[in-house]
C-alpha positions in Angstrom: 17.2 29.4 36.4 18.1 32.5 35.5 20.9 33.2 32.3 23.1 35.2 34.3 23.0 34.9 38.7 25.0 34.4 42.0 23.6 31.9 44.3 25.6 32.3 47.9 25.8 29.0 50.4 26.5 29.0 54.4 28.0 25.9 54.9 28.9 24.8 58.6 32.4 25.4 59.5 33.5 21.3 59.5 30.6 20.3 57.3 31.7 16.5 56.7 34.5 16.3 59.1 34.1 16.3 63.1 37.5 17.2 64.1 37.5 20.5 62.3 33.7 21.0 63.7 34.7 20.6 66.7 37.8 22.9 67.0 35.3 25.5 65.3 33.2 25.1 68.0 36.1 25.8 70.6 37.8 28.5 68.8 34.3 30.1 68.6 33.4 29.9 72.6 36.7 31.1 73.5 36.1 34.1 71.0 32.3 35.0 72.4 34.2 34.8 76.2 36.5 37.2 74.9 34.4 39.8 73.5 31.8 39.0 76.3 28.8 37.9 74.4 27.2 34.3 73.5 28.9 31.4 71.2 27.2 31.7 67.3 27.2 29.3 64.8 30.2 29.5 62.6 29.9 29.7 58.3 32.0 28.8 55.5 30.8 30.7 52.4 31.0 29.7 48.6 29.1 30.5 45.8 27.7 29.3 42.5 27.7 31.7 39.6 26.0 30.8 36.5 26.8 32.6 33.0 26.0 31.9 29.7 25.6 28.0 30.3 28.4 27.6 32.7 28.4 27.0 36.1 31.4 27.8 38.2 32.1 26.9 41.9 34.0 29.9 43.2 35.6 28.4 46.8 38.8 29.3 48.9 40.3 25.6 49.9 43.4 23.7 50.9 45.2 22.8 47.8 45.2 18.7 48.6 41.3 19.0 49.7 40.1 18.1 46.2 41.8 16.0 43.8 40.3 16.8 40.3 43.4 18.2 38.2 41.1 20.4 36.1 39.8 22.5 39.2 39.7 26.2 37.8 42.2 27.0 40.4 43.3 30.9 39.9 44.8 31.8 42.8 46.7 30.3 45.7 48.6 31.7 49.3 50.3 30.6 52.8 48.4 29.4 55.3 49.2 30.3 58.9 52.8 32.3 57.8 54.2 32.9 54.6 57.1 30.8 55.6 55.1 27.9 55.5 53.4 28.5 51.8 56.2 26.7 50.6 55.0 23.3 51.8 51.8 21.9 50.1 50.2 21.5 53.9 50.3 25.0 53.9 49.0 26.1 51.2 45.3 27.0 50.2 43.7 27.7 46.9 41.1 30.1 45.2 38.8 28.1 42.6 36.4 29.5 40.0 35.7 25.9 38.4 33.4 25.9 35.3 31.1 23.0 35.7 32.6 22.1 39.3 31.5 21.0 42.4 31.6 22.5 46.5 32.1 19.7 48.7 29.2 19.7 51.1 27.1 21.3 49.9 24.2 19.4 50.6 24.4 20.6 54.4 24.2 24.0 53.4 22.0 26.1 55.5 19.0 27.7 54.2 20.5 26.3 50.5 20.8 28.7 48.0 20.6 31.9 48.7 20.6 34.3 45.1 22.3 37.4 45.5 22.3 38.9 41.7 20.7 37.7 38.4 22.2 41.1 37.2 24.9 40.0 34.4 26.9 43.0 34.8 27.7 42.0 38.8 27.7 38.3 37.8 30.9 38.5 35.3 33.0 41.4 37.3 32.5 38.2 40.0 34.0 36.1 37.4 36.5 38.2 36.7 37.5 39.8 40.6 38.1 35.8 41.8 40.8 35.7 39.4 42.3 39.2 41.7 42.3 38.0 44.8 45.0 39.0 46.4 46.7 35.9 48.1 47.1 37.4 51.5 48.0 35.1 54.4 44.9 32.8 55.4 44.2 32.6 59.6 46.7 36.0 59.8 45.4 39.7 60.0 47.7 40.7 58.0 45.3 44.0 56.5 44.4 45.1 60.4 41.1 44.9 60.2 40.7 43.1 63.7 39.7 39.6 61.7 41.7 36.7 60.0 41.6 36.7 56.5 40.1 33.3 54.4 37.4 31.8 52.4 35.0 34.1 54.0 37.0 37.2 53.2 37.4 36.4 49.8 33.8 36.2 49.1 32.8 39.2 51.0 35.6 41.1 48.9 34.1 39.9 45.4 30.6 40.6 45.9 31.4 43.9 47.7 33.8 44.8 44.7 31.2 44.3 42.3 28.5 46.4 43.4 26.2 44.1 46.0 24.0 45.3 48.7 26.3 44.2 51.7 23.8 44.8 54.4 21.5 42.9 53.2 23.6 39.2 52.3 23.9 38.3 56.4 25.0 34.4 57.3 21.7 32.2 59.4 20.0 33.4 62.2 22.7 33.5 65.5 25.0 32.5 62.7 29.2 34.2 62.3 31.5 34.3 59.2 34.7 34.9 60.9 36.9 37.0 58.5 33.6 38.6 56.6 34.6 41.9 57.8 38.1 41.6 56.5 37.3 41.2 53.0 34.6 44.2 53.2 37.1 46.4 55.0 39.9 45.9 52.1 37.0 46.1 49.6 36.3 49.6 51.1 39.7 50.5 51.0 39.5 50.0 47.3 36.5 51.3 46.5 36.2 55.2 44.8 35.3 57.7 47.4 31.7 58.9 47.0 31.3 61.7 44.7 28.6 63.9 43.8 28.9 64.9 40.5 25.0 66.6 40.0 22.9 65.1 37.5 24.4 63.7 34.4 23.0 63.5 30.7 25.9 61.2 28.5 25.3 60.6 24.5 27.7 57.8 24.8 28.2 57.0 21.0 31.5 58.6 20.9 32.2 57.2 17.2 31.9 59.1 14.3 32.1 62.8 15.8 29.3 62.5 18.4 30.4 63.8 21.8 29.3 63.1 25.3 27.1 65.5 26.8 27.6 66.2 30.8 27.5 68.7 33.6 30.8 67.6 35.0 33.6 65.4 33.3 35.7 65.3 36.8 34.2 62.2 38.2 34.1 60.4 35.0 38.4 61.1 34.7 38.7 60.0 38.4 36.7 56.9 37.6 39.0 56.2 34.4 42.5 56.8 36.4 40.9 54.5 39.4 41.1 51.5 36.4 44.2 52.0 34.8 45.9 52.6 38.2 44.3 48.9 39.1 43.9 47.3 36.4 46.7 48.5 33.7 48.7 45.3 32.6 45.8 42.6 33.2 43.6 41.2 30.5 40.9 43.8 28.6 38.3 40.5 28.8 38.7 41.0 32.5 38.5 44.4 32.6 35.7 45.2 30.8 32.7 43.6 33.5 34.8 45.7 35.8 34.5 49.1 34.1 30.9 48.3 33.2 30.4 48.9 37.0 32.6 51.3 38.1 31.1 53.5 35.0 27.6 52.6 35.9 27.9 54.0 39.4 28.3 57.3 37.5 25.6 57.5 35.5 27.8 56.0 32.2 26.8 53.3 29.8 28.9 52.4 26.7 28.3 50.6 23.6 29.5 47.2 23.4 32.4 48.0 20.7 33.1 51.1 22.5 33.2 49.2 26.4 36.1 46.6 24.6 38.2 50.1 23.0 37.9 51.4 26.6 39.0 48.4 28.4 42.0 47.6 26.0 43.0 51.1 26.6 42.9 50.1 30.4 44.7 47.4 30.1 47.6 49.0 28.3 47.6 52.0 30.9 46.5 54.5 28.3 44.1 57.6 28.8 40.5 57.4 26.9 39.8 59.6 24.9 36.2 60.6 26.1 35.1 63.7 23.8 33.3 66.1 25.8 31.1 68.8 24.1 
């Protein structure tokens, strides 16, 4: 096993339980009769990251679904209304539990299925499942045309940190409803596209060296996209973050110079890059 690496699972909507198979199954035909096409499988995603000895199982869930106390629970929202998120039956919760477990996941189809074994994408994972925003799960409450819920939330992370998209697709004649939501907000977030010509950065900013570039202008847009984000939350979260969104650019920093950066960040304060 690789040091640093995603592993994504497609687990059957119901997996363990027949009575929520089997309302899947309906909500699913009455869907394909709607938009004129045939039924599909449906698919609850979840995913295993493994860092530095630690695995974590990063899942969406009803709160009273798993009783372990120590769950790594980091985020949690209404289901159905936000009325309703005040009663524990309506309630779900985001978990990114070190050393935890996914219930079912032994009917998994296909089993693992590794996205990453990048370390960069692996910890902005670890640190975007503690962002989730806790929107309202089985609403559509973004307008994206799809529910938001587990399946969102894992199509928002790995699109956030820098995955190839087209390419991570649930089983053959296989759906994750509310996939497209969480790509559509990721979107939404993401930088717009910039072509900044070819870049040549000496990133050792430290004692008087300067970085070297055609263009500075994407680099500031990049560093106000962070602080506008991310100002106020942790530099240790940050950091995996800005290693991405600077790497998409062209950037690389120094470890000692990647934590000054994102403690600036976190305090809402401009870096001073020196430009020669």
């Amino acid at each position: 096993m690789s040091d640093a690496s995603i592993d994504l699972y497609w687990l059957p909507i119901g997996a363990g339980g027949h009575f929520v198979r089997w309302n899947g199954r309906i909500y699913e035909r009455l869907a394909a009769a709607r938009e004129r096409r045939r039924p599909c499988d449906l698919y609850h995603s979840a995913l295993l990251l493994h860092s530095a000895g630690t695995t974590y199982a990063v899942e969406m869930g009803p709160v009273w679904n798993v009783a372990e106390p120590e769950r790594g629970v980091v985020c949690e929202g209404p289901v159905g209304a936000r009325c309703l998120g005040r009663f524990r039956a309506f309630r779900y919760e985001v978990r990114c539990w070190p050393g935890g477990s996914i219930p079912d996941l032994a009917e998994a189809v296909g089993g693992a299925h590794r996205v990453t074994e990048d370390p960069a994408q692996v910890a902005a994972v670890l640190a975007l499942v503690r962002q989730v925003p806790p929107l309202t799960w089985g609403r559509d409450e973004l307008g994206t045309g799809e529910m938001w819920n587990s399946n969102s939330m894992v199509s928002w992370a790995l699109a956030r940190s820098g995955h190839d998209m087209a390419a991570i697709r649930p089983p053959s004649n296989g759906r994750a409803p509310g996939w497209r939501a969480g790509l559509c907000l990721a979107n939404s977030e993401a930088a717009a596209p910039c072509d900044a010509g070819p870049m040549v950065f000496n990133m050792n900013i430290g004692g008087g060296q300067s970085i070297f570039a055609q263009s500075s202008t994407r680099l500031n847009e990049v560093d106000a996209e962070l602080r506008d984000k991310h100002t106020g939350q942790p530099a240790e979260d940050i950091k995996p973050l800005a290693v991405l969104a600077l790497r998409r650019i062209g950037v690389s920093l120094p470890d000692a110079e990647l934590v000054a950066y994102a403690h600036a960040v976190s305090r809402g304060e401009k870096y001073q890059f020196h430009l020669g």
